[in-house]
N, C-alpha and C positions, 0 to 999 in steps of 0.2 A: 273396474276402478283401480286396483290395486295394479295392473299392467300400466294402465296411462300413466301413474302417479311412479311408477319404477322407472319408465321411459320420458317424463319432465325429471324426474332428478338427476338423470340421466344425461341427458342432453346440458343441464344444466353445470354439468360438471366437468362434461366435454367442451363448451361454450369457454369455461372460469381455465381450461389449461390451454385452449386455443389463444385466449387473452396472453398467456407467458409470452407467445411468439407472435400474435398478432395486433396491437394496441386496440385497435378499432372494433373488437368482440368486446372489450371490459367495459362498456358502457351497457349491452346490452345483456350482460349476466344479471340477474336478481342477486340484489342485496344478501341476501342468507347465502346463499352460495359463491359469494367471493371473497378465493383467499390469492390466486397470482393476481387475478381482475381487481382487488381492491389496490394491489401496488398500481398498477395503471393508471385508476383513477384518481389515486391521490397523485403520485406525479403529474396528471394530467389539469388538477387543481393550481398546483403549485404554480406550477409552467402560465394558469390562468391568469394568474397577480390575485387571486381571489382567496386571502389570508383567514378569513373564518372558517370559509369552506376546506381549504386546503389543512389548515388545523385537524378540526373535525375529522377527516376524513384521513388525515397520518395519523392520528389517534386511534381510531376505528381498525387501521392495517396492525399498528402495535398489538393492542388487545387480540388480532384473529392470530399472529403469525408473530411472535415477540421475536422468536431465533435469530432471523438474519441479518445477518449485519445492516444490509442495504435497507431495510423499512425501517430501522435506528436514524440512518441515516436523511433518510425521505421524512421525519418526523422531526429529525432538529432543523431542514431546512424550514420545514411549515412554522417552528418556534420561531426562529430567527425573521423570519415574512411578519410574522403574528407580533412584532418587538417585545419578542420572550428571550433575550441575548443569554442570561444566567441559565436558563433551562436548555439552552440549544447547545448551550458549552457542553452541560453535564452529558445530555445527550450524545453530544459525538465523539465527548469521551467512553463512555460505554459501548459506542458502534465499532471504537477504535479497538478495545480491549476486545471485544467479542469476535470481528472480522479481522484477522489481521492480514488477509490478503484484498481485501476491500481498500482500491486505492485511497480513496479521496477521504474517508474519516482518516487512516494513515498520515497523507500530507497534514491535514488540517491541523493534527496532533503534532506533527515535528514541527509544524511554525508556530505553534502556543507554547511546546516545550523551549524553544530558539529564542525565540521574544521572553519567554519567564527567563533564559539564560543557564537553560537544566542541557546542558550538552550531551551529557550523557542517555539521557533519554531521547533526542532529539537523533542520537547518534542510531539508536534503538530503531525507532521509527524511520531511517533514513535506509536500514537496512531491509528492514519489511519491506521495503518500497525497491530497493534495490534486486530484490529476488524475485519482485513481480513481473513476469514477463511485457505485461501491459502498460507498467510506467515509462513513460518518453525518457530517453536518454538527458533531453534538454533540462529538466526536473532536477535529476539526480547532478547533472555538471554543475547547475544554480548554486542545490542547495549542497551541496558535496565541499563549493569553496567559501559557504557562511559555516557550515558547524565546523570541519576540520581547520579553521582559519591558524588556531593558535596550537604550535605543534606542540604542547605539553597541557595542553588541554583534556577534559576528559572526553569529549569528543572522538580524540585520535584515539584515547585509552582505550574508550568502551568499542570501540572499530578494532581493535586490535585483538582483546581480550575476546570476544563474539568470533572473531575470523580464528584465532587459536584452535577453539571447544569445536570449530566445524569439522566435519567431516565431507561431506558428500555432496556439496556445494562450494568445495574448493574451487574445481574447476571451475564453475561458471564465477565466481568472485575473479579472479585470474583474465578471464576475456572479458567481462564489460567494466570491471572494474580500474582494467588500464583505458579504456575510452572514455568512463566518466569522471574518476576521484583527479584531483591534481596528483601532478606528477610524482611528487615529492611524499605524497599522502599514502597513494599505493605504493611506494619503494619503502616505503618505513615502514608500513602495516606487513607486508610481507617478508621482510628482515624480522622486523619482533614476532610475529604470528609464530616464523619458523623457531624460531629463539627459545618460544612459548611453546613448542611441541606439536606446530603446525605437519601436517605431513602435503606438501605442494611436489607436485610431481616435476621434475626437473625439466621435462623439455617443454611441459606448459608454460614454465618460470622463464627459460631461454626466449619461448616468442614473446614471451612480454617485453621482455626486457630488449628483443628487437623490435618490438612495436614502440617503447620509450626512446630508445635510441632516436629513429626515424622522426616522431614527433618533436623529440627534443634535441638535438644534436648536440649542442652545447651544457645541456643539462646536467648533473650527477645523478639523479636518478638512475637510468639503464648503468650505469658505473654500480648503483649500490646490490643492483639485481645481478648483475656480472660476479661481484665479488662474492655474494651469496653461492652462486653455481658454483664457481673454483673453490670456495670451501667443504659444499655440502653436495656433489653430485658429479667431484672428478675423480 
């Protein structure tokens, strides 16, 4: 008895991490033994239009497994279906603060921050999102020319003051950051940044500022990264 009863929990637990990677095991895990299988099923609700169920059953994932950003997540969409809009807020504001490499509570957050008119935080969130290898380029171009719209904004501030304190994520700010901030956005963030005690490595600075060029010919932008070089790296 005690071998069958070690080889059913067994199985049953091998079943609940085959569901991480296979959707179609989460249906057939027992209830007591689902904690990746219960994310399954609740997305699997949700995805159903089935707002009681899907509730219940984001509820049930919160309670087994509170940590991960993403069943925060899975739980404010089930509010939101369920027309819980206040609680679905609160919700993926704590998915957001807990995951911050968790794209989509991220977004969410910079367009509540945007719409309140909090630039700054908006600026915050746009960053997280910026560092995420997985967010589209397309995302960051959109929102990149709503928050930094007004160049004395805290938006540019808090973009600038963040790109300063870095270190070890210079360089990738430097390559996707001239393909998605406006022109004029990245040339002044990296003027002040350096201003501010940024350490940009000079020949990264050079191709940007031949990538600006190129994009913009007529621009002053690669002009303000030019003058940057000839002051700080001849």
């Amino acid at each position: 008895i005690a071998l069958i009863t070690i080889a059913l929990l067994t199985s049953a637990i091998q079943l609940d991490r085959q569901a991480r990677v296979s959707p179609t095991y989460a249906a057939i895990v027992p209830k007591p033994f689902r904690a990746f299988a219960q994310a399954r099923v609740s997305a699997a609700a949700i995805a159903a239009d089935n707002s009681g169920k899907a509730l219940s059953e984001a509820e049930l994932l919160v309670r087994k497994r509170p940590i991960p950003a993403q069943n925060l997540r899975l739980l404010a969409t089930a509010q939101y279906r369920a027309d819980m809009a206040v609680q679905s807020n609160l919700t993926i504001q704590y998915a957001a603060r807990r995951g911050w490499r968790d794209p989509i509570p991220q977004e969410a957050m910079m367009r509540l921050a945007l719409a309140a008119g909090d630039e700054a935080e908006a600026a915050r969130r746009y960053l997280a999102l910026f560092l995420n290898a997985q967010t589209p380029d397309d995302l960051l171009v959109e929102m990149g020319q709503r928050i930094f719209a007004d160049e004395n904004g805290d938006g540019r501030k808090t973009l600038t003051t963040v790109v300063a304190g870095a270190s070890r994520w210079l360089p990738t700010f430097l390559r996707r950051g001239v393909r998605v901030l406006p022109n004029d956005v990245f040339a002044q963030t990296v003027v002040l940044a350096k201003q501010q005690g940024a350490s940009f490595d000079c020949a990264q600075v050079e191709a940007a500022a031949n990538s600006l060029a190129k994009a913009d010919p007529v621009g002053t932008s690669s002009e303000m990264l030019a003058a940057l070089l000839e002051s700080e790296c001849k």
